[in-house]
C-alpha positions in Angstrom: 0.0 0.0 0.0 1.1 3.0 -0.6 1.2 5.7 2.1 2.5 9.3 1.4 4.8 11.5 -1.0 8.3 11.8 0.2 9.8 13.9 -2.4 8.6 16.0 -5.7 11.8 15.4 -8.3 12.6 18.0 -11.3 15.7 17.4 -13.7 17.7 20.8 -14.0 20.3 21.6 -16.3 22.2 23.8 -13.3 22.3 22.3 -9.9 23.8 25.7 -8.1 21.5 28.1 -10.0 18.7 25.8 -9.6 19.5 25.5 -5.9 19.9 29.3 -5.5 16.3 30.0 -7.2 14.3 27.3 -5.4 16.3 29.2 -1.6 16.7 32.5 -2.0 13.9 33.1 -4.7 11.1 31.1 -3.2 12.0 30.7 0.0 12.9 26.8 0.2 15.4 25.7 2.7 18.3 24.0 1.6 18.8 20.5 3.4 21.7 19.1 1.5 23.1 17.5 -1.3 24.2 14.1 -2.8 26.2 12.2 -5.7 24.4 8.9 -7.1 26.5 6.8 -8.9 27.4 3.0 -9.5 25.5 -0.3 -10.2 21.7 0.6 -8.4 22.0 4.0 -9.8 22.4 2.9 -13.2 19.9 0.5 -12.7 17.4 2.9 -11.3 18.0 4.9 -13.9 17.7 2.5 -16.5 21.0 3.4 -18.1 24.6 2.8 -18.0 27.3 4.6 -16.2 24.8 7.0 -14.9 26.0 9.8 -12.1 23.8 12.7 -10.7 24.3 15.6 -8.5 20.7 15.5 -6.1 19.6 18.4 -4.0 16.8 18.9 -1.7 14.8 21.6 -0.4 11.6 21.9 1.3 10.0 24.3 3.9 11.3 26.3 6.7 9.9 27.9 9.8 7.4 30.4 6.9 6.9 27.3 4.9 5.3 24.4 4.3 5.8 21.9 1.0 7.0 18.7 0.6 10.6 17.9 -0.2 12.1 19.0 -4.1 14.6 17.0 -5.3 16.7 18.4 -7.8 18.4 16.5 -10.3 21.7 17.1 -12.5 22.8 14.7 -14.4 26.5 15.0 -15.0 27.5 12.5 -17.2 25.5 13.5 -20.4 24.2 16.4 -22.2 20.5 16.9 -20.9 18.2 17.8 -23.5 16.3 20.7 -23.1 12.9 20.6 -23.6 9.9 23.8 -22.9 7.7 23.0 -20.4 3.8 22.2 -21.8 1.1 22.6 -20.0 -0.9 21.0 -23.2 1.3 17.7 -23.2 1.4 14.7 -21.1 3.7 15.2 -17.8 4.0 16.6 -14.3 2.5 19.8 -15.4 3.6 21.8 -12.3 4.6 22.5 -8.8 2.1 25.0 -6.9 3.4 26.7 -4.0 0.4 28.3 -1.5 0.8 31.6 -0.8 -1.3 34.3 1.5 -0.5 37.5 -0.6 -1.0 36.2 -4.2 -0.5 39.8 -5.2 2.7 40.6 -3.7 4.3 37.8 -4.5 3.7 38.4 -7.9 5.4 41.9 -7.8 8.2 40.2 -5.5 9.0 37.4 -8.0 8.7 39.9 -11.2 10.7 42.3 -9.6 13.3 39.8 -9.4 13.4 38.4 -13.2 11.1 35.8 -12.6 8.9 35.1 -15.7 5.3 34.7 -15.6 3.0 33.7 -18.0 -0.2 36.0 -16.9 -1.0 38.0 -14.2 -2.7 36.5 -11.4 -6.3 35.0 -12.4 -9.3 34.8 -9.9 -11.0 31.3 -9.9 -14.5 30.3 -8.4 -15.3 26.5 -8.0 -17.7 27.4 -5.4 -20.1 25.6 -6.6 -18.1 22.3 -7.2 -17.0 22.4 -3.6 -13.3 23.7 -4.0 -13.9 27.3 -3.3 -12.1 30.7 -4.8 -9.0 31.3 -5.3 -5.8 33.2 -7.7 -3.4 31.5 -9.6 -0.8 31.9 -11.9 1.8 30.1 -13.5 5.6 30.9 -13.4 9.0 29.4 -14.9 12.0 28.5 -12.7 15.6 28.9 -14.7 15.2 25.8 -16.8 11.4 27.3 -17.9 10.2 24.4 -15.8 6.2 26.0 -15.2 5.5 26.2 -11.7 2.7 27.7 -10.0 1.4 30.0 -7.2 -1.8 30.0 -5.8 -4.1 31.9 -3.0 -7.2 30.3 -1.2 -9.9 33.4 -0.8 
C-alpha cells in the first residue's frame, strides 16, 4: 500500500542556479546535497554509467511543501525541452501563498517570468472554493505555479 509523497523530483540543467532559485527566490530551505553513482543507480535509472548531483529543499519555519529533489545529471548532455502545460507530464509545482499579489510583484521584480497576471477562480459551486493562480518558470522554464485560497 502505498502511504505518502516523500519527495517531488525535477531534472535541472544547473544544480547551483537551480539551488539558488528554489532558496533565496522562493524561499525553500536548503537541506543538503548528494552524488548517485554505480551499479543501483544505473539501474534505477535505467542506463549505464549514470551519475547525478541530487539536492533537496523543502520548507522552513514560513513554509510548508514537501521535499524538491533536484536533479543534474553529469554524465551526459541533458536535453532541453519547454515546459507544456498542453502535453502529457507533471505539469507543475504549486506553492500556497497568502499574498497572491505581492508575490507576484516580488518574484517579477526579481526576473522571474510569468505567464499571466494572477487569475481569480471560483469553483464554489463544485466544492473547492475561490482562489488566484498563476503560472511561473523556474531557470530551466520548468512551469511552476502559485496560488491563493480566498
Amino acid at each position: 500500500m502505498i502511504t505518502s509523497i516523500i519527495h517531488v523530483g525535477v531534472t535541472v540543467s544547473d544544480l547551483d542556479r537551480s539551488i539558488a532559485f528554489y532558496r533565496d527566490t522562493l524561499g525553500l530551505a536548503f537541506r543538503g546535497e548528494l552524488l548517485m553513482e554505480g551499479e543501483a543507480t544505473d539501474k534505477l535509472f535505467g542506463r549505464p554509467n549514470s551519475r547525478a548531483r541530487v539536492a533537496y529543499l523543502n520548507g522552513s519555519d514560513h513554509l510548508e511543501v514537501p521535499p524538491v529533489e533536484l536533479i543534474q545529471f553529469t554524465d551526459r548532455q541533458i536535453e532541453r525541452r519547454s515546459s507544456d502545460l498542453f502535453a502529457t507530464s507533471i505539469s507543475e509545482i504549486c506553492f500556497v501563498t497568502d499574498d497572491i499579489q505581492r508575490e507576484y510583484d516580488r518574484l517579477r521584480a526579481l526576473g522571474v517570468e510569468f505567464l499571466s497576471e494572477p487569475q481569480d477562480f471560483d469553483f464554489t459551486a463544485d466544492g473547492f472554493g475561490k482562489s488566484k493562480a498563476v503560472y511561473f518558470k523556474d531557470p530551466d522554464g520548468i512551469i511552476l505555479e502559485l496560488m491563493q485560497m480566498l
